[in-house]
N, C-alpha and C positions, 0 to 999 in steps of 0.2 A: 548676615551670618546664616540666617535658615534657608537662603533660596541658597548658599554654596553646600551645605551641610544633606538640603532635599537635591540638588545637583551629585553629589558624593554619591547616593543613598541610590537615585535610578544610575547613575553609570557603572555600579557595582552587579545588578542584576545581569543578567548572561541572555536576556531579550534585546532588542531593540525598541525604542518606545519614541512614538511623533505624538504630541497635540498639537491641532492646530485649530485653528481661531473660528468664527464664520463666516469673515471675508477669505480663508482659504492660505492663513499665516501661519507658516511656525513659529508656534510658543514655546515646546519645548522637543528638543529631540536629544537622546542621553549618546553617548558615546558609543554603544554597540549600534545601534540605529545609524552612525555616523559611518563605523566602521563596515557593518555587513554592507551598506550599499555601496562603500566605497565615495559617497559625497566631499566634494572641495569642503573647505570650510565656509564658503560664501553660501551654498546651500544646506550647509548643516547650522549656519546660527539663527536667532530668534529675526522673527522675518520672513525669512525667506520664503517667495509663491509656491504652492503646493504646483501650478503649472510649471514652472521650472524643473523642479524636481524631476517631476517625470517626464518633461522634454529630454531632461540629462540621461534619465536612468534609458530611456527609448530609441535614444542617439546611441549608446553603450548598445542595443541589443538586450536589455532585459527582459521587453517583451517582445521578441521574436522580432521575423522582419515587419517592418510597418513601414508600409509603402507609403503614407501621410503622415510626417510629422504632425503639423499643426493641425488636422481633424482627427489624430490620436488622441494629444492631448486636449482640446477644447472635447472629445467624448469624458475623458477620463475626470476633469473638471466638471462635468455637468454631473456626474454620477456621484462625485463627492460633496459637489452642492446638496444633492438631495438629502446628505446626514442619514443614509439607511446603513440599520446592522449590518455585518457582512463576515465572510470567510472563505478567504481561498487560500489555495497551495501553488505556488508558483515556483517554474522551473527558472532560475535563471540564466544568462548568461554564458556565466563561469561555471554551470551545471549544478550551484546548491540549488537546493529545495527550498524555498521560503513559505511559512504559513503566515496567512495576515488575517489576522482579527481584527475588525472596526468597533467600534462604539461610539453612537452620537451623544454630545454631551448636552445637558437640560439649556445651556447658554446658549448653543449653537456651537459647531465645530466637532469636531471628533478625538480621540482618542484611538489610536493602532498599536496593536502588539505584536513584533514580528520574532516569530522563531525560526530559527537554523533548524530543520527538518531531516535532513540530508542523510543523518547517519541510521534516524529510522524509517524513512523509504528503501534505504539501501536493504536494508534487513526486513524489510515485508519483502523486495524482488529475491532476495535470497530465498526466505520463507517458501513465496511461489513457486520457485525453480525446486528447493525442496518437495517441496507437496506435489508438483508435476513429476517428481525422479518418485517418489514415494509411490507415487499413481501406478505409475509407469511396473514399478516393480511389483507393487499388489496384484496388478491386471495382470502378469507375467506368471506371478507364481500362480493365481487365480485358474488362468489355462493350462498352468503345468497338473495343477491339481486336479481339475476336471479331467483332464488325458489320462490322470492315473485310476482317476474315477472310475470314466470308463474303462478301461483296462482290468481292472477289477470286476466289473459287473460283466464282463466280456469273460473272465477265470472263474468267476462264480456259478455264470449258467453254465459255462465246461463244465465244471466241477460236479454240476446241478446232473446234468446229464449221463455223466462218468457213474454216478453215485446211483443214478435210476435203473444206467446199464445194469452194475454191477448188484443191485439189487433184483435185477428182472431174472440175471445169470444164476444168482447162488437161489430163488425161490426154483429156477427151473433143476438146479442141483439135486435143491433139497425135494423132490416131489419124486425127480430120478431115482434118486437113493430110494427112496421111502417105499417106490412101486418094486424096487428089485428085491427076489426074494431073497431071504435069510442065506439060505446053500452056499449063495454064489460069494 
């Protein structure tokens, strides 16, 4: 009754979840773990070689082309012998995003968490494309405004100079005036 009840409890969660043993077995794997990879049921029940698995998912093209099956998976085997943390993001296949998180367990074997990624990669490439159109338009009005900058400082010394004129003009007025006698 508690292993159907703790069964119930992980297939409920919206991850994917494998443990597996330290000869390299699955113990347990919940129903999204079953589902996101798209596994038969002969490689999703308890059992099942962790080598297999990823001959299956490799054959599919989950990880890209791989020109050797079997020195794929005997690398991919020897890395999950070692029981080291780990974390990546992988593109798959059918184009989702998967993150996998490991953890080795004090027994031996490990524990993976997989998440469906997909829809926040989607929206960091949005993001980017944003902040590049964003760029885009900053540096744009950035030039626009410098042009009127200068165009400014270009009316200002006119202006500078109009103002010196006309100040050079009315002292030479006012000196004019001032030397003419009264009579006139």
């Amino acid at each position: 009754a508690t292993d159907k009840l703790t069964r119930a409890g992980l297939n409920m969660i919206g991850q994917g979840l494998s443990i597996f043993d330290a000869d390299l077995r699955l113990v347990v794997g919940n129903e999204p773990f079953r589902t996101m990879f798209e596994l038969p049921p002969d490689l999703a029940r308890r059992g099942a070689a962790f080598a297999d698995i990823i001959g299956h998912l490799a054959r599919r093209g989950d990880y890209g082309d791989v020109k050797d099956l079997g020195a794929f998976v005997e690398e991919r085997v020897n890395i999950a012998r070692a029981f080291e943390p780990h974390y990546i993001e992988r593109t798959r296949a059918n184009g989702t995003v998967i993150s996998v998180e490991g953890s080795p367990l004090p027994e031996g074997g490990w524990i993976t968490v997989y998440t469906d990624i997909t829809t926040v990669k989607e929206q960091e490439r949005l993001l980017r494309a944003h902040a590049s159109d964003l760029s885009d338009q900053v540096l744009t009005r950035t030039e626009s405004l410098a042009a009127s900058n200068r165009a400014l400082a270009a009316t200002n010394a006119a202006l500078a100079e109009a103002k010196r004129a006309l100040t050079e003009s009315e002292a030479r007025l006012r000196l004019t005036t001032e030397m003419m006698p009264a009579h006139i």
